[in-house]
C-alpha positions as CSV (number, residue, x, y, z in Angstrom):
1,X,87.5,42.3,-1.9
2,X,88.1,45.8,-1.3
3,X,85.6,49.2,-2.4
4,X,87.3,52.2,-2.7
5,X,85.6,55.5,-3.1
6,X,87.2,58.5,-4.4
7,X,84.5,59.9,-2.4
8,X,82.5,58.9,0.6
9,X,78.6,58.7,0.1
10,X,78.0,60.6,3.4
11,X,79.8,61.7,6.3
12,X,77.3,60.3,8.4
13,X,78.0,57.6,10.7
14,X,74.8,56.1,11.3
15,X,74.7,55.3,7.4
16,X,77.9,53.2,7.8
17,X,76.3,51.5,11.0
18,X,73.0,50.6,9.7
19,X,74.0,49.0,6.2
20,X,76.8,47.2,7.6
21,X,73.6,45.1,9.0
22,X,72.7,43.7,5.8
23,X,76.0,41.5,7.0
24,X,75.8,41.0,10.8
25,X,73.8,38.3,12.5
26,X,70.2,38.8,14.6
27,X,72.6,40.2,17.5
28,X,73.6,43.2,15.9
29,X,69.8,44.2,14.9
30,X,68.7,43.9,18.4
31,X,71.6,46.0,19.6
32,X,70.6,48.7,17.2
33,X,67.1,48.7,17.9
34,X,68.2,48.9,21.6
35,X,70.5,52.2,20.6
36,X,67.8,53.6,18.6
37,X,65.2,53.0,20.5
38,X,67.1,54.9,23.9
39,X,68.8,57.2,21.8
40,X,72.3,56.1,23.2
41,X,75.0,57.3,21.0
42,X,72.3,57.4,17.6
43,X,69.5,60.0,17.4
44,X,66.0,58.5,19.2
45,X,64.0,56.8,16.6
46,X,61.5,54.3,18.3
47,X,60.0,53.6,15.0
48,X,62.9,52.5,13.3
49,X,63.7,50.9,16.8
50,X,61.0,48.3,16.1
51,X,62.0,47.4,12.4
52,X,65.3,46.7,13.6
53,X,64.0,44.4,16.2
54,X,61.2,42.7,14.0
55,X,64.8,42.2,11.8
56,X,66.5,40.3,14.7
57,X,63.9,38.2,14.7
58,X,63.8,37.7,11.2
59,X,67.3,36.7,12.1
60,X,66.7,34.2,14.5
61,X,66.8,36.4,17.6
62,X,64.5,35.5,21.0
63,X,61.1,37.0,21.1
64,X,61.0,36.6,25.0
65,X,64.7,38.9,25.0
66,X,63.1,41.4,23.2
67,X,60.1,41.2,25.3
68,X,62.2,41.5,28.5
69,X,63.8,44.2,27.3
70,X,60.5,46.8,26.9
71,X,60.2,45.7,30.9
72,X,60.6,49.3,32.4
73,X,60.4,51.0,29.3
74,X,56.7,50.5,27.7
75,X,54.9,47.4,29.5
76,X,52.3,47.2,26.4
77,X,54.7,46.7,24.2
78,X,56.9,44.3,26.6
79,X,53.4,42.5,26.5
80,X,52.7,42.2,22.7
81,X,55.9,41.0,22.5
82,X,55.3,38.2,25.2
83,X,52.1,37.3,23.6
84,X,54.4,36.4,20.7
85,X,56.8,34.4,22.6
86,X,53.9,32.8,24.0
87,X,52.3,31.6,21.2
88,X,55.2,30.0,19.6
89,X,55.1,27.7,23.1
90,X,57.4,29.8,25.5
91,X,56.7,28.2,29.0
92,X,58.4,31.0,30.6
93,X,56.6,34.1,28.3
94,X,53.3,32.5,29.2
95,X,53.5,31.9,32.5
96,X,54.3,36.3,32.7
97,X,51.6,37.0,30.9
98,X,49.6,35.0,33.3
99,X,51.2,37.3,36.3
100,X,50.4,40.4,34.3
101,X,46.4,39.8,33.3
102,X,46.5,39.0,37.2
103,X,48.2,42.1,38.4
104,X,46.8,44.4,35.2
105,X,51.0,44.9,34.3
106,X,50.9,46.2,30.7
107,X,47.5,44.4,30.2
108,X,44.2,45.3,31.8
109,X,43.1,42.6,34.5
110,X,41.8,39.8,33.2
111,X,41.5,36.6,35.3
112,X,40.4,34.1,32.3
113,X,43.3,35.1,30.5
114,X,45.4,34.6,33.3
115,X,44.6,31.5,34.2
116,X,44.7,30.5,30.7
117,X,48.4,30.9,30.4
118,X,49.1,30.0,33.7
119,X,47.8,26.4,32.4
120,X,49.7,26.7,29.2
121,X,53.0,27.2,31.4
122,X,52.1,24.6,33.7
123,X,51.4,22.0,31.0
124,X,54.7,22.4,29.8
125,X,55.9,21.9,33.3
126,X,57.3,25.2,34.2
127,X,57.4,25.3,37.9
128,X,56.3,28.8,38.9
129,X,53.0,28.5,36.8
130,X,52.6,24.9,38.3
131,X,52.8,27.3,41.9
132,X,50.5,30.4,40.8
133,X,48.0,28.1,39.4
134,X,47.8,25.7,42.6
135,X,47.3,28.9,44.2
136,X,44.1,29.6,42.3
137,X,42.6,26.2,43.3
138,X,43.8,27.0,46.9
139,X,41.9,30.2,47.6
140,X,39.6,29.9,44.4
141,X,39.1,32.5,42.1
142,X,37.0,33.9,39.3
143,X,36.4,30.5,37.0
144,X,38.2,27.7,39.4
145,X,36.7,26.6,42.0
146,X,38.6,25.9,45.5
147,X,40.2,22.1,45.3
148,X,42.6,21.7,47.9
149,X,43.7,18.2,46.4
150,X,43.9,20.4,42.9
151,X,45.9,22.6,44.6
152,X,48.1,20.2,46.3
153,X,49.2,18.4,43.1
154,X,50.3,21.3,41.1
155,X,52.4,22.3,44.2
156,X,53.7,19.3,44.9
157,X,54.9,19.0,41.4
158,X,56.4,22.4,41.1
159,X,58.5,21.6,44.5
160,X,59.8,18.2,42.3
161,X,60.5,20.1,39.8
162,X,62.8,22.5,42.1
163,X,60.7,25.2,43.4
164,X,62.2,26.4,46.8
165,X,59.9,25.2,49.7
166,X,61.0,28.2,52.0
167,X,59.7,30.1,49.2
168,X,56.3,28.4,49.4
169,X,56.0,29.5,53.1
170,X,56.8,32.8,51.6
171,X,54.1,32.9,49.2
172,X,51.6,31.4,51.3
173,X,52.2,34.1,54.0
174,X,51.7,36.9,52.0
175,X,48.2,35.7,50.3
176,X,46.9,35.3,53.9
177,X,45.8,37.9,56.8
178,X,47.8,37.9,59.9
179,X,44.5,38.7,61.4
180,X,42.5,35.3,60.1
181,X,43.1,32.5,62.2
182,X,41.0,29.8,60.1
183,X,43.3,30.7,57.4
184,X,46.3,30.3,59.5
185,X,45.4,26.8,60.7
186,X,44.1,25.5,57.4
187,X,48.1,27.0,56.0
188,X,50.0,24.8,58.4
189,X,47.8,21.7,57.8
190,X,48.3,22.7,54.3
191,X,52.2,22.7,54.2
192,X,52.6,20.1,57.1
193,X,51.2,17.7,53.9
194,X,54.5,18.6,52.6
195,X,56.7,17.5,55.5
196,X,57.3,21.4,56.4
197,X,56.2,22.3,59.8
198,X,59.6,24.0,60.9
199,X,59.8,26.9,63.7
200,X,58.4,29.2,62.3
201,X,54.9,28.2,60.9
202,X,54.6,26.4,64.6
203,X,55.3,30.0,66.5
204,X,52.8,31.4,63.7
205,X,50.2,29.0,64.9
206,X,50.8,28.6,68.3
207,X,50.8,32.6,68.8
208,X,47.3,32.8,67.3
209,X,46.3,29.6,68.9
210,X,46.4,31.3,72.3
């Protein structure tokens, strides 16, 4: 059915946009809070932002989305809204928050917290956090204790799982000094367990070598 005014209740736009809401899906509140929140063709209102995001969820709408969109725009608040994702069993949410407390992204450093959701990811058998967390019983860190077979297991099951082995290589490279030749042999014998001893970790072993 039809409503006609003999008068409109305001001239203003934003009135028409908003309470046209209370019949549009989780969608439409997110894209709203996204407007309001960056100003983009609505007056900047980060408060009313936040009710129209805490609405899309209401509605259904991703957590983690609204998370990943605060990335670049207020990490604290891309955090809190991780957390959230997290704790309703996001793999994906908990396995950032794991990279933040370790880089001190949005969150201050924290490495118990880190590795807590690392494990949480990796228990749920998301690949990456299988990777970051076979890392910390690689090199060891505060509250694990170096295990090389540890390590090996979680990596080995996060390159079944699909994880790129050239990306591996990549990884283990960076988290080593080109200057510590112990570290460089005990790499290769590390990733020749994997069957991956191509050109260039055998040129990066045999240059030190000499």
């Amino acid at each position: 059915f039809l409503i006609y005014f003999d008068e409109l209740p305001t001239k203003d736009p934003d009135f028409y946009h908003i309470n046209s809401l209370k019949f549009a899906g989780a969608e439409s509140y997110f894209q709203l809070g996204k407007k309001l929140y960056l100003g983009d063709d609505i007056e900047q209102n980060v408060e009313e932002a936040e009710k129209m995001f805490c609405k899309a969820v209401k509605n259904g709408y991703d957590k983690f989305k609204i998370a990943e969109f605060y990335c670049g725009e207020d990490e604290e608040k891309a955090c809190e809204w991780f957390k959230l994702s997290a704790q309703e069993g996001n793999a994906e949410a908990q396995y950032v928050l794991g990279v933040r407390y370790e880089c001190a992204d949005g969150v201050e450093e924290n490495a118990e917290e880190s590795i807590k959701y690392y494990k949480l990811s990796a228990e749920q058998g998301y690949p990456e956090a299988k990777i970051e967390l076979g890392f910390c019983y690689y090199y060891g860190v505060d509250g694990i204790e170096q295990d090389d077979e540890e390590a090996y297991k979680l990596i080995k099951e996060a390159l079944n799982d699909g994880y790129d082995l050239d990306e591996l290589l990549d990884q283990i490279t960076d988290r080593s000094s080109d200057e510590d030749i112990n570290q460089i042999i005990r790499n290769f014998e590390f990733l020749a367990r994997f069957d991956y001893v191509d050109s260039t970790i055998a040129n990066l072993y045999f240059n030190w070598a000499k």
